[in-house]
DOLO-400807 format. One line per 3 residues: number of its first residue (from 1); for each residue x, y, z of N, C-alpha, C, O. Coordinates in steps of 0.05 Angstrom, whole numbers, plus 32768, in hexadecimal, padded with zeros to 4 digits. Example, Ala and Ser with C-alpha at 12.3 -4.5 7.8 and 13.67 -1.06 7.14 Angstrom:
1	8108 7F8E 809C 80F6 7FA6 809C 8108 7FBE 809C 811D 7FBE 80A9  8101 7FD3 808E 8111 7FEB 808F 8102 8001 809D 810C 8017 80A1
//
This chain:
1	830A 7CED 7C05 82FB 7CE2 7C1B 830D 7CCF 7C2B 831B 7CBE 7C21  830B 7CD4 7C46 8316 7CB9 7C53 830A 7CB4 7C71 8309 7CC6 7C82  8304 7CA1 7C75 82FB 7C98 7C94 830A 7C93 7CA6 8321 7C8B 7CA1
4	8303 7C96 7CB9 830C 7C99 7CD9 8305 7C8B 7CEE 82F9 7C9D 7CFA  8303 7C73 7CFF 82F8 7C6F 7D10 82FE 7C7F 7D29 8314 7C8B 7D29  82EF 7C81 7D3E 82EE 7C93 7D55 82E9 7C7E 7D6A 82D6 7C6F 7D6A
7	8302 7C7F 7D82 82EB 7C77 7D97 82DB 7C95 7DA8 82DC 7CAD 7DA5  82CC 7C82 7DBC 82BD 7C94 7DCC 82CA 7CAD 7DD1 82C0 7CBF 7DC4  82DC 7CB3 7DDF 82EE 7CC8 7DE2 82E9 7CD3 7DCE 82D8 7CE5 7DCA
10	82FF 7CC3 7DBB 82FE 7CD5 7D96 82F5 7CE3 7D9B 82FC 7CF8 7DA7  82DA 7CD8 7D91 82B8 7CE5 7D8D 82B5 7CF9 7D90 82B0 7D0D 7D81  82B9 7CF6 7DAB 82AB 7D12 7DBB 82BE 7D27 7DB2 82B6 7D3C 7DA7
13	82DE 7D20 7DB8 82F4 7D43 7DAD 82EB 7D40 7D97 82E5 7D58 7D96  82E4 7D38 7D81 82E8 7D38 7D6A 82C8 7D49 7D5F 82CA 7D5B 7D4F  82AA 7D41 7D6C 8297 7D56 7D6D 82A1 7D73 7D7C 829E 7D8A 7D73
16	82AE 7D6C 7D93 82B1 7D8A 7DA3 82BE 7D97 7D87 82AF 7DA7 7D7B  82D8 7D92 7D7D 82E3 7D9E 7D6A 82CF 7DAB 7D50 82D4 7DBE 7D41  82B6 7D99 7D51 82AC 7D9F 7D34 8299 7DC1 7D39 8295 7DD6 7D2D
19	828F 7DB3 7D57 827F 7DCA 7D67 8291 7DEB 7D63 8283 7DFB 7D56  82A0 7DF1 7D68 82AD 7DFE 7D66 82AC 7E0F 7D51 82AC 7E28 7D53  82AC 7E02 7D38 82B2 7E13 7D23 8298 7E1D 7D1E 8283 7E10 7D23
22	829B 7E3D 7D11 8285 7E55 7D0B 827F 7E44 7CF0 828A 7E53 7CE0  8278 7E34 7CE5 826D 7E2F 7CCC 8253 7E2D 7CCB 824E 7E23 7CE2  8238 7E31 7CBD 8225 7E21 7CBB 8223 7E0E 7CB5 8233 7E0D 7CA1
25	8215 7DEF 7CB8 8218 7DDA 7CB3 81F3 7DD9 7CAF 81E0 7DE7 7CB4  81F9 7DB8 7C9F 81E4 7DAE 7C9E 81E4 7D96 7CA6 81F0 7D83 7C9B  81D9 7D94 7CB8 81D3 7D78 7CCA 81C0 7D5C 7CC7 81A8 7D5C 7CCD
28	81CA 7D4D 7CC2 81AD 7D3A 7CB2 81B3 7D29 7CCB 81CA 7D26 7CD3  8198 7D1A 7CDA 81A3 7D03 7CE5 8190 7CE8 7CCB 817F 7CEF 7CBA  819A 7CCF 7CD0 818A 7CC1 7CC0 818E 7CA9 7CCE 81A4 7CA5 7CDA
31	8173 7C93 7CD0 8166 7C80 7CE6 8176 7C6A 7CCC 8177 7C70 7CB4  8180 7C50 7CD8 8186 7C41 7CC6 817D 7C36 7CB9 8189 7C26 7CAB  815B 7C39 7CB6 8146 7C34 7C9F 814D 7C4B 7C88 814F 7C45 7C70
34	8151 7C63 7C90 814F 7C75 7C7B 8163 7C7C 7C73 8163 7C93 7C6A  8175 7C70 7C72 818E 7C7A 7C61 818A 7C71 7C42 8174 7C65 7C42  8193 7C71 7C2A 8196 7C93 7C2C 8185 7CA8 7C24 8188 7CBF 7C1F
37	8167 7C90 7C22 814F 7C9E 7C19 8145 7CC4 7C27 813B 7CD8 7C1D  814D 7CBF 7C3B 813E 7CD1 7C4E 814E 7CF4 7C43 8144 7D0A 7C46  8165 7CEE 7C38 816B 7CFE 7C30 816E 7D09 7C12 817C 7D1C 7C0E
40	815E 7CFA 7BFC 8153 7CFA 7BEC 8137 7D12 7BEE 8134 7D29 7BE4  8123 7D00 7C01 810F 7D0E 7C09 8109 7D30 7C10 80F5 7D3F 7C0E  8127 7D35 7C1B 8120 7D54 7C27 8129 7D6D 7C16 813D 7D6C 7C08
43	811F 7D79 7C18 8124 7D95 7C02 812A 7DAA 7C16 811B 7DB3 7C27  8149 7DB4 7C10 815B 7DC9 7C18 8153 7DE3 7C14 8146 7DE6 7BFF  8156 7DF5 7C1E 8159 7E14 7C19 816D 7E17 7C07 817F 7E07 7C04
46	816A 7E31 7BF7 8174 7E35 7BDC 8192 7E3F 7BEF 81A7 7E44 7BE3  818F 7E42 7C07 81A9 7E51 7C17 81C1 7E37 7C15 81D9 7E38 7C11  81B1 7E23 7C1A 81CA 7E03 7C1D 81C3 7DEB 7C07 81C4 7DD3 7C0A
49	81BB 7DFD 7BED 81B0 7DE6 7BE8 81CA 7DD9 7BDA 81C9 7DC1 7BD6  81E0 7DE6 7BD3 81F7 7DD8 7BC6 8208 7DC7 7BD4 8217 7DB5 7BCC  8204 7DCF 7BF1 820B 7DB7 7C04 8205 7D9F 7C05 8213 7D8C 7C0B
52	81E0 7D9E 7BFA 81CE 7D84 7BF6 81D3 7D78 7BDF 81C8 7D64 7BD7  81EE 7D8A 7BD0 81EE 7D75 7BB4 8208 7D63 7BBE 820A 7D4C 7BB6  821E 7D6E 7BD0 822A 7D62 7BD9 8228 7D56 7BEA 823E 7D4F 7BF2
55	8212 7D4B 7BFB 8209 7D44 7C11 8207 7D26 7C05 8212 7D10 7C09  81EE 7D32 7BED 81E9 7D1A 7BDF 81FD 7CFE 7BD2 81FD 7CE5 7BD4  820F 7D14 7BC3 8223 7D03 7BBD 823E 7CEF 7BC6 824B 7CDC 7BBC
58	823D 7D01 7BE7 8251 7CF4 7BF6 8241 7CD8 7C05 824E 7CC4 7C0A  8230 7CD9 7C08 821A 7CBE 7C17 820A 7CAE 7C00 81FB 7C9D 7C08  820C 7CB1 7BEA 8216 7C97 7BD1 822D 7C89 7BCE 8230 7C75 7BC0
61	823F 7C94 7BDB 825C 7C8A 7BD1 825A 7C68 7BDB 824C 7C5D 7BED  826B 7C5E 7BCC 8267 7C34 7BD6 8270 7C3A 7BF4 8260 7C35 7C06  8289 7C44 7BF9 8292 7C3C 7C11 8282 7C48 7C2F 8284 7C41 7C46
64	827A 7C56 7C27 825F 7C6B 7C37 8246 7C54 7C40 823D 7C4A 7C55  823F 7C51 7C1D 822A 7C3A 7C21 8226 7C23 7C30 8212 7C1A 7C3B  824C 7C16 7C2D 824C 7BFD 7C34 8257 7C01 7C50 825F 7BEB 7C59
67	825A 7C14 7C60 8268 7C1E 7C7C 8245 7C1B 7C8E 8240 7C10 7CA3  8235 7C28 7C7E 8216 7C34 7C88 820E 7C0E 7C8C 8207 7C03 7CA1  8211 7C04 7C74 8200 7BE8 7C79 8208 7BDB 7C8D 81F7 7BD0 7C9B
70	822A 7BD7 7C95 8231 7BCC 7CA1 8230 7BD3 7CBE 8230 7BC2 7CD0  822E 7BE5 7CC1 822A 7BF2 7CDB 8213 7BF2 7CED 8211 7BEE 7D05  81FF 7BF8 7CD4 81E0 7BF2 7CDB 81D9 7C02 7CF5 81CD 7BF8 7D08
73	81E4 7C1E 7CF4 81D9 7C30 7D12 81D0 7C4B 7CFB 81CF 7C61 7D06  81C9 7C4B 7CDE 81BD 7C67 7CDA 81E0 7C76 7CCF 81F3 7C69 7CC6  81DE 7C92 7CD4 81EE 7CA7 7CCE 81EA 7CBD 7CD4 81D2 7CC2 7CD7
76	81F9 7CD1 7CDA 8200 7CE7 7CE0 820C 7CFE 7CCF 8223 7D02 7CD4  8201 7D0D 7CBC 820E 7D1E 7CB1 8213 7D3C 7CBD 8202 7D4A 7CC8  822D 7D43 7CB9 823D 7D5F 7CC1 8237 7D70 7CA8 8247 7D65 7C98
79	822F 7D7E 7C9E 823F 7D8C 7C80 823F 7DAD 7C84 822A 7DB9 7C8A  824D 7DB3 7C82 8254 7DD1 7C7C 8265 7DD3 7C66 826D 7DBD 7C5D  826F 7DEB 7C5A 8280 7DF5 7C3D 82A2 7DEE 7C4A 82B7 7DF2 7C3D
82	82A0 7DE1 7C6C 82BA 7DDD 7C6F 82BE 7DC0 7C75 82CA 7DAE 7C69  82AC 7DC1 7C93 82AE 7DA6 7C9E 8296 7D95 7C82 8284 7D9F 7C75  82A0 7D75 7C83 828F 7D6D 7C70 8296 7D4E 7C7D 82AA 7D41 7C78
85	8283 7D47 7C8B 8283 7D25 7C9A 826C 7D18 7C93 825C 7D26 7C87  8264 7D02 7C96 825A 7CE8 7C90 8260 7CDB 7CB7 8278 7CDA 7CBD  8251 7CD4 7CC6 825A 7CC7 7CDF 8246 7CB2 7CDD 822F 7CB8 7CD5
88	824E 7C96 7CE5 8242 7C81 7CED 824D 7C7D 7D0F 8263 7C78 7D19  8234 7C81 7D19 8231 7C7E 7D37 822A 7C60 7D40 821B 7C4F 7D37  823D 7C64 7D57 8235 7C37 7D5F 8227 7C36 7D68 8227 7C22 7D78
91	820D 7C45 7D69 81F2 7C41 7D74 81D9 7C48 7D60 81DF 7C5D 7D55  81C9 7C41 7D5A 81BE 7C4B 7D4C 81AB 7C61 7D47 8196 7C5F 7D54  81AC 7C75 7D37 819A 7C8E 7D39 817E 7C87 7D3B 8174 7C73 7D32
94	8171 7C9A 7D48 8156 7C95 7D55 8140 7CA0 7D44 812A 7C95 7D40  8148 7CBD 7D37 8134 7CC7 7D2A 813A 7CDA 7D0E 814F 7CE7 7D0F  812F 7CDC 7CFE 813C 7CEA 7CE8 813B 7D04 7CF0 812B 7D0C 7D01
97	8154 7D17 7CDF 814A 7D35 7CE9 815F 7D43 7CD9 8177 7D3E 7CD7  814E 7D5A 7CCD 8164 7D6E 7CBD 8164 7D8E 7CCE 8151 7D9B 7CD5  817F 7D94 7CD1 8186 7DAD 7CD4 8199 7DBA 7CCB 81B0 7DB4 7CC8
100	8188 7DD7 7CC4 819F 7DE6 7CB8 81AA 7DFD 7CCD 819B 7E05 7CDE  81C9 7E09 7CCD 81D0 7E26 7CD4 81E2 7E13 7CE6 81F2 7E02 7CDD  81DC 7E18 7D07 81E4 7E0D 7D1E 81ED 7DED 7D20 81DE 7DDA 7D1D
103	820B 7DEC 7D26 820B 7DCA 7D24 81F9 7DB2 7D36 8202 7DAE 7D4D  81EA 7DA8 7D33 81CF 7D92 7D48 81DE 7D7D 7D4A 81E1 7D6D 7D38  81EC 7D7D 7D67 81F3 7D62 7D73 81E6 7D51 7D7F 81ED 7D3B 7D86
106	81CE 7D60 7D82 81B7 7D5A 7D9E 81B6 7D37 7DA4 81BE 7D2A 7DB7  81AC 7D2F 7D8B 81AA 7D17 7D82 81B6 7D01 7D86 81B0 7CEB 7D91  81D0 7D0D 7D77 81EA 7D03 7D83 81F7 7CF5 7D9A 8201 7CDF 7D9E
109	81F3 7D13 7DAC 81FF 7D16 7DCB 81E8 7CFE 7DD7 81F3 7CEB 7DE0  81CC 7CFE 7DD7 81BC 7CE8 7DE2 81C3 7CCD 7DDD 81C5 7CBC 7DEE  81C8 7CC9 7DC3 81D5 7CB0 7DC4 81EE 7CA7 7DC9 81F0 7C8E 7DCA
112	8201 7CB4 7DCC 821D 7CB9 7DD0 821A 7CB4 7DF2 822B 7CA5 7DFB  820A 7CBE 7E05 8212 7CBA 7E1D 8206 7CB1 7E2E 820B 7CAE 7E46  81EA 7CA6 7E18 81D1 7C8D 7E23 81EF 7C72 7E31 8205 7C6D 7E28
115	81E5 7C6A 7E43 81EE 7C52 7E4F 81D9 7C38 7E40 81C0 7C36 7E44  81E9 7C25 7E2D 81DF 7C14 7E2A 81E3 7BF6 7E3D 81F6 7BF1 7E4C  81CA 7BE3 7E38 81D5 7BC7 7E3D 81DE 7BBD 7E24 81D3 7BC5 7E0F
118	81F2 7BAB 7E23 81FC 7BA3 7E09 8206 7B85 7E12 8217 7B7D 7E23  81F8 7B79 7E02 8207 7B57 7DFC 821C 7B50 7DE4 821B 7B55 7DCC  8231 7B42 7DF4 8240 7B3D 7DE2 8246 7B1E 7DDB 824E 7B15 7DF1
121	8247 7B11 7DCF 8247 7AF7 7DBB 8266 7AF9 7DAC 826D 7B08 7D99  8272 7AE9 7DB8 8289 7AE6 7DA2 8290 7AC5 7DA6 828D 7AB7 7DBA  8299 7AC0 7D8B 82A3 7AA4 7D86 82AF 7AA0 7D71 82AD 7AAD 7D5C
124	82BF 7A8A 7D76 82CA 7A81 7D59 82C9 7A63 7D61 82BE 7A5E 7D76  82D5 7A4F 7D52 82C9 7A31 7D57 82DB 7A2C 7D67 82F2 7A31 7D5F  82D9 7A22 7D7F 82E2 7A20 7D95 82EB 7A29 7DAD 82F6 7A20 7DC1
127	82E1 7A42 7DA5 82E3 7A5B 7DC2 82C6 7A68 7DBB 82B9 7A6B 7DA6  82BE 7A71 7DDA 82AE 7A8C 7DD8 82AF 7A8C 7DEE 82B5 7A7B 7DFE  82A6 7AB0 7DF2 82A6 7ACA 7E01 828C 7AD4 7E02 8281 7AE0 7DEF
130	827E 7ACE 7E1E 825C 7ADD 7E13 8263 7AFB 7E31 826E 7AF9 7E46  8259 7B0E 7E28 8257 7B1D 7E3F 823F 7B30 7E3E 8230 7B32 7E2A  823A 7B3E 7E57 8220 7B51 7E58 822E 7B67 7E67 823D 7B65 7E7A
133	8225 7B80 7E56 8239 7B98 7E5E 8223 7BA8 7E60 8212 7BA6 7E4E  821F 7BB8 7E76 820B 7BD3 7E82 8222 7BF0 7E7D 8232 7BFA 7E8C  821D 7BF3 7E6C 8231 7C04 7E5D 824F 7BFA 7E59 8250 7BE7 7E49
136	826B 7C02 7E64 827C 7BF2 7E67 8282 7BE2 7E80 8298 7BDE 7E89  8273 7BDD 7E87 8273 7BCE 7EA3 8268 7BAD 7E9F 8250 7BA8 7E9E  827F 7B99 7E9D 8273 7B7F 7E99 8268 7B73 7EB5 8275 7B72 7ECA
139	824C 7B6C 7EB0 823B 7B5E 7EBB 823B 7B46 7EC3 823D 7B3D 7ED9  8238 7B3A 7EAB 8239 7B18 7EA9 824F 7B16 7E94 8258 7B26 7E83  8255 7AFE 7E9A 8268 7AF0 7E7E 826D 7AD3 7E88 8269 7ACC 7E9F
142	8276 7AC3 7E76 8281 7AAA 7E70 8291 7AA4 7E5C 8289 7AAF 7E48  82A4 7A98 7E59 82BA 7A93 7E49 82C2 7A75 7E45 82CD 7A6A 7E58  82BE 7A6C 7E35 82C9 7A4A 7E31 82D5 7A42 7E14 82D8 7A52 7E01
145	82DB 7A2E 7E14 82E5 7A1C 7DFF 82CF 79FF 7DFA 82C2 79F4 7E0B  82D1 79F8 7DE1 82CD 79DC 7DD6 82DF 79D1 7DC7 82EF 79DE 7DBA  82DD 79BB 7DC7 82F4 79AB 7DB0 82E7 79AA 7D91 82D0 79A3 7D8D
148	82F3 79AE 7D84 82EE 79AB 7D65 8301 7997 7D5D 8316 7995 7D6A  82FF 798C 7D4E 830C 7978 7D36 8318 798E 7D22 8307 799B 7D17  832F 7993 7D1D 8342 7997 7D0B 833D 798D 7CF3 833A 7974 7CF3
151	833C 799B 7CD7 833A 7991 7CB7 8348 7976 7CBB 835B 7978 7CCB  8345 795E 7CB1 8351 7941 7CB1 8357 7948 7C96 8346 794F 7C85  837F 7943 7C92 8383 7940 7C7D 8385 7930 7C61 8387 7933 7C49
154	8382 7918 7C7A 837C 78FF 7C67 835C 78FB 7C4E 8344 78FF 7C4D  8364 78F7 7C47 8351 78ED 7C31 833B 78CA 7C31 833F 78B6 7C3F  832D 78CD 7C25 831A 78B3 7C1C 8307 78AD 7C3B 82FA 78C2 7C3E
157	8301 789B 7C50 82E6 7890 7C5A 82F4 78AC 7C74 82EA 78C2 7C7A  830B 78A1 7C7E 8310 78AD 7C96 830E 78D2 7C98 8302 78DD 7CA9  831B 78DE 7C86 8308 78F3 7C7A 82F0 78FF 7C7F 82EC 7914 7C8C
160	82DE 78EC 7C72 82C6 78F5 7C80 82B8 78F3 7C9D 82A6 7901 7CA7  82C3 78E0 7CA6 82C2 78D7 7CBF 82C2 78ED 7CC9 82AD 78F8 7CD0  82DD 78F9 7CCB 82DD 7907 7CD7 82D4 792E 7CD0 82D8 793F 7CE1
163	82CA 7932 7CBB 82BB 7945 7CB6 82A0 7946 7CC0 8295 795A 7CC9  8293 7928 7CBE 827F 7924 7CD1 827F 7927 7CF3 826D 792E 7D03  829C 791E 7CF8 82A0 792B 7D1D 829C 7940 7D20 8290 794C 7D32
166	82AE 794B 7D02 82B8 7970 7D0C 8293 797B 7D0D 828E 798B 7D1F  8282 7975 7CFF 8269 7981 7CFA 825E 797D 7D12 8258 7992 7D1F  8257 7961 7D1F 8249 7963 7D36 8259 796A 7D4C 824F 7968 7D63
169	8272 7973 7D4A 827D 7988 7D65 827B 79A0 7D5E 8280 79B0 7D6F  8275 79AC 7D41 826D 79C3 7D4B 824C 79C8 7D50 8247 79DF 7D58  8239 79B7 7D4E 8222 79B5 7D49 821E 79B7 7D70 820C 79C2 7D7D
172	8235 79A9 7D78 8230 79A4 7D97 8237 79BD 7DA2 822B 79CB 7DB3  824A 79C1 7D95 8258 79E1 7DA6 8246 79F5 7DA0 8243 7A07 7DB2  8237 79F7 7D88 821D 7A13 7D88 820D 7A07 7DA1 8213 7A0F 7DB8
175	81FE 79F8 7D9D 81EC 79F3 7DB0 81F4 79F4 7DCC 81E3 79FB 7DDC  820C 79ED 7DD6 8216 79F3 7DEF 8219 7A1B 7DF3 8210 7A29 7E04  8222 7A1F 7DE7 8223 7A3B 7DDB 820A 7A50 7DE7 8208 7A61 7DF8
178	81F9 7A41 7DD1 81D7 7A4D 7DC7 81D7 7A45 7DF5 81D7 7A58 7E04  81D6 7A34 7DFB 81D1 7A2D 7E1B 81DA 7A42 7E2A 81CA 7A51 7E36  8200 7A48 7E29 8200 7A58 7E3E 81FF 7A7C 7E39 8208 7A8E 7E48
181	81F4 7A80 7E24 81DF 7A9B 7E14 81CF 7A94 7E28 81D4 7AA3 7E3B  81BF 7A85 7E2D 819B 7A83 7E37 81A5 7A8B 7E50 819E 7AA0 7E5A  81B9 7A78 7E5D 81BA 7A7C 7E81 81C8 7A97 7E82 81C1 7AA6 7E95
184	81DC 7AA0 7E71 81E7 7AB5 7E80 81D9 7ACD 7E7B 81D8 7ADE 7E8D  81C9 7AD1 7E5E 81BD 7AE7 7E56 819E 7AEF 7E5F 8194 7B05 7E60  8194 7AD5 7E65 817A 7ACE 7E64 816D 7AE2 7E77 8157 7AEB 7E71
187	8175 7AE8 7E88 8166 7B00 7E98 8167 7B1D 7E95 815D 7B2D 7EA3  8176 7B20 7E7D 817C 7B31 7E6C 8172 7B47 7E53 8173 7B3F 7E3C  816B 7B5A 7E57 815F 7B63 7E3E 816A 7B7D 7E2D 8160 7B93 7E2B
190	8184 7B71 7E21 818F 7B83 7E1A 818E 7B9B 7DFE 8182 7B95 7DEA  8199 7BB0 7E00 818E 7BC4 7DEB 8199 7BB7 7DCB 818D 7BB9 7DB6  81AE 7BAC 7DD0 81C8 7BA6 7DBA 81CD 7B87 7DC0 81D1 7B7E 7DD7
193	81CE 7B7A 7DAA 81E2 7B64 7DAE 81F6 7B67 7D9A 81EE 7B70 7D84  8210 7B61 7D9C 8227 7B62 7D87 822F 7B44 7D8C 822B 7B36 7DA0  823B 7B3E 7D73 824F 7B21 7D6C 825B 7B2D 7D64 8257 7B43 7D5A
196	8276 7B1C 7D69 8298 7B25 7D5B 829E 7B05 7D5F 8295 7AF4 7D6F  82AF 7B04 7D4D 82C6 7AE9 7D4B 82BE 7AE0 7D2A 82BD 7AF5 7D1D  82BA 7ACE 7D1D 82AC 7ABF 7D0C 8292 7AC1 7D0D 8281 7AB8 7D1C
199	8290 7AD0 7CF6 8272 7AD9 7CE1 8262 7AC9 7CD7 824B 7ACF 7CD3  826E 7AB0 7CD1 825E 7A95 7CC7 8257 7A88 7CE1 824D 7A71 7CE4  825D 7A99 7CF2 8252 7A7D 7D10 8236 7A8C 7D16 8224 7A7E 7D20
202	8230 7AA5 7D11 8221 7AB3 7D23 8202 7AA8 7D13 81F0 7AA5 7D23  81FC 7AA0 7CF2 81E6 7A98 7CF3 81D6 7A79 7CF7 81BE 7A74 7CF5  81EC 7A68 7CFE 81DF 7A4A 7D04 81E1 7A4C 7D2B 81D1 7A40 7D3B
205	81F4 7A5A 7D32 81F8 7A65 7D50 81CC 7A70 7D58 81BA 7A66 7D66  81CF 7A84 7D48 81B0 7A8C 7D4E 819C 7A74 7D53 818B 7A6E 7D64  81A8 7A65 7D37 818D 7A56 7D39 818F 7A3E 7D4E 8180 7A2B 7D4A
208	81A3 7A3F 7D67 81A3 7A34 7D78 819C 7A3D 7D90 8196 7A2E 7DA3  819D 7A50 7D91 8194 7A66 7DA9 8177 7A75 7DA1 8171 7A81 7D8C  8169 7A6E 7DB5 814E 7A6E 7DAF 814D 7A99 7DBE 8143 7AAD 7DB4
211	815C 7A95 7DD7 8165 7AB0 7DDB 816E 7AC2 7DC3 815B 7AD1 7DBD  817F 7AC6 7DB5 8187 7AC8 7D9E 8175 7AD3 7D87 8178 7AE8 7D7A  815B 7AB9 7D85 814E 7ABC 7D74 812D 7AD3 7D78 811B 7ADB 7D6A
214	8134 7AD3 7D90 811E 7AE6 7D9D 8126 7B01 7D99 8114 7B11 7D99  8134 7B06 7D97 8149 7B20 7D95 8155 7B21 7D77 816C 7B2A 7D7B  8153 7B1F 7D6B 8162 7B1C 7D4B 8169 7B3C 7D46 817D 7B45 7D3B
217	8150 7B4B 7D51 814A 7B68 7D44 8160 7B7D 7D5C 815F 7B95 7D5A  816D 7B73 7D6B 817F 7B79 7D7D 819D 7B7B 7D6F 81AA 7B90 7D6E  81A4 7B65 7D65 81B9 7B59 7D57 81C3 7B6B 7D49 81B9 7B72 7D33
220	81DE 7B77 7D57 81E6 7B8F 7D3E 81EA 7B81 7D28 81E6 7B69 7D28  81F2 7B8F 7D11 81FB 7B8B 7CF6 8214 7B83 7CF8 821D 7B6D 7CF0  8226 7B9D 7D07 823B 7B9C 7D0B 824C 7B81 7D14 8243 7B74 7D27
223	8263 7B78 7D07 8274 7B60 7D18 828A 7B65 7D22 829C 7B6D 7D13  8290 7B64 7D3E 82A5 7B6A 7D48 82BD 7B58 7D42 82BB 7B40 7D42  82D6 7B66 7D3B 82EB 7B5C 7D28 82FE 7B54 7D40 8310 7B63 7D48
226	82F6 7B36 7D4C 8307 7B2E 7D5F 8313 7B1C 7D55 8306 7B15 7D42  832B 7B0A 7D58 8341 7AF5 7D53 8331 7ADD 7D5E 8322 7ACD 7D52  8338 7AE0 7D7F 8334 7AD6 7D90 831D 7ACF 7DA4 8328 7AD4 7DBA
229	8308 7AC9 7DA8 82F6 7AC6 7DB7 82FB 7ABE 7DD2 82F7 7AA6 7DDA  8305 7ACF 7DE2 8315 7ACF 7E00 830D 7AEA 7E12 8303 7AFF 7E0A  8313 7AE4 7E28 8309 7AFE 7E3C 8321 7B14 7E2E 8312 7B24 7E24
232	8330 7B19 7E2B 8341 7B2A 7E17 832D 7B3D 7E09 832E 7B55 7E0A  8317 7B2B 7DF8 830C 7B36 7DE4 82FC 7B43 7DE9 82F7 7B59 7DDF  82EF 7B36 7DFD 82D3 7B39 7E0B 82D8 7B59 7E1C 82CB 7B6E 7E17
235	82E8 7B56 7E2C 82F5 7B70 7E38 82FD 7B8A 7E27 82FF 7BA0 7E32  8301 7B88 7E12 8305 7B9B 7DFC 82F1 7B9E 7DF7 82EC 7BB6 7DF9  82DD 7B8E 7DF0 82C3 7B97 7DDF 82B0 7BBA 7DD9 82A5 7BC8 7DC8
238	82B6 7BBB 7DF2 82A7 7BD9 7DFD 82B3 7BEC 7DE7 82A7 7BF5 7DD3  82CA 7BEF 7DEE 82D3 7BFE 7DD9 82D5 7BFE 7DB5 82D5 7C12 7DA6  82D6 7BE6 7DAF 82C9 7BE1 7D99 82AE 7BE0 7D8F 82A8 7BE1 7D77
241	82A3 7BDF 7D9C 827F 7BEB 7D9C 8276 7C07 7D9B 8260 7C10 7D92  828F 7C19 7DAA 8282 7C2E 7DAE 8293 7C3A 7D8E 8292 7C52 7D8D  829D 7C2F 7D7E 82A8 7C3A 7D6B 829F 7C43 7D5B 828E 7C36 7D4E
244	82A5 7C5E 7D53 8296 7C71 7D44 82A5 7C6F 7D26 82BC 7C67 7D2A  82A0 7C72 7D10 82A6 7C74 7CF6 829F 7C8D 7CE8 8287 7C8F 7CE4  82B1 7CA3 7CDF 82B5 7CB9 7CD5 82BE 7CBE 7CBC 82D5 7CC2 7CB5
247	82A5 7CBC 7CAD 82BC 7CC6 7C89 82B9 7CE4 7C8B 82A5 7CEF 7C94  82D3 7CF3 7C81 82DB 7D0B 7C7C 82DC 7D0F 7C59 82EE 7D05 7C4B  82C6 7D20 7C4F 82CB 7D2B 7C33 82DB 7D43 7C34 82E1 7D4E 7C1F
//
């Protein structure tokens, strides 16, 4: 087994390629509630049913499992006696559905060329990057800095002193934060929100943004793996969103 990320492009040569081949396949889509129940549930024709034992066993695997959680958009299975994929799509699947014989992209292709709105949230303690993208086309954005207090190496009263500064500047910087979320997003109603930067900012961040908190069920799973919280990042983003993940058995 080994995985693949795809961008958009990828994607698409990489289905055209699959399209192609004379194989029968069996096609599962699965909604990111039903993984990997949904395919437990269904009973194969005695024509594919040894495919469904391998179907089964490749979408148990940890790294399958822990790709599916993290992703949080559902799955896509390929399987035929040649081609044999596992796809996590950066959007998430809409409806469950099994097919046998003919490869079913249908599904796929709808979400693949739907134009989303997408918010993006990135920060790390002392930068952030907010933007609003109507597919890849940025909309809105803002970009700033705050000051943080640096670990104080000293020891005993002054120490804490200043662990207590460093706390209420970052306490200031969410809430300044959680603010310009409201003004820039606020007229906003987007399909997706993504964070990237620092993973430990994004749940006391929520609970400052009341925007944020209205939307929770928006909030991909996914964290975008940025350094930097800068228009750099922010400008990349698109393409890291649209990133597709491909295990090959």
């Amino acid at each position: 087994m080994q995985s693949s990320p795809y961008t958009k492009a990828g994607l698409h040569r990489f289905l055209f390629t699959l399209e192609s081949s004379p194989s029968d396949f069996v096609t599962i889509y699965l909604t990111p509630a039903s993984f990997p129940d949904y395919i437990k549930s269904l009973t194969p024709t005695q024509k594919y049913a040894s495919l469904f034992m391998e179907i089964k066993q490749a979408a148990s695997t940890e790294a399958v499992t822990d790709a599916v959680k993290k992703y949080g958009t559902g799955a896509v299975i390929f399987w035929s006696r040649i081609d044999k994929h596992i796809l996590l799509p950066p959007f998430p699947v809409t409806a469950n559905r099994l097919s046998e014989g003919k490869l079913d992209l249908s599904l796929l292709h709808q979400a693949l060329n739907r134009k989303y709105l997408v918010g993006v949230v990135m920060m790390t303690w002392g930068w952030y990057a907010l933007g609003m993208f109507d597919g890849d086309d940025l909309v809105d954005s803002k970009i700033g800095t705050g000051y943080i207090h640096k670990r104080h190496k000293k020891g005993g009263r002054s120490q804490k002193r200043f662990a207590r500064r460093t706390e209420e500047q970052k306490k200031d910087f969410l809430r300044r934060v959680g603010n310009h979320i409201e003004e820039r997003f606020g007229s906003y109603l987007p399909d997706f929100i993504f964070f990237g930067g620092n993973r430990l900012i994004l749940k006391p961040l929520i609970q400052e943004s009341r925007y944020l908190q209205a939307r929770t069920d928006r909030i991909s799973p996914r964290i975008l793996d940025v350094r930097y919280a800068d228009r750099e990042a922010l400008s990349g983003s698109p393409a890291e969103i649209n990133r597709s993940l491909v295990f090959t058995f």
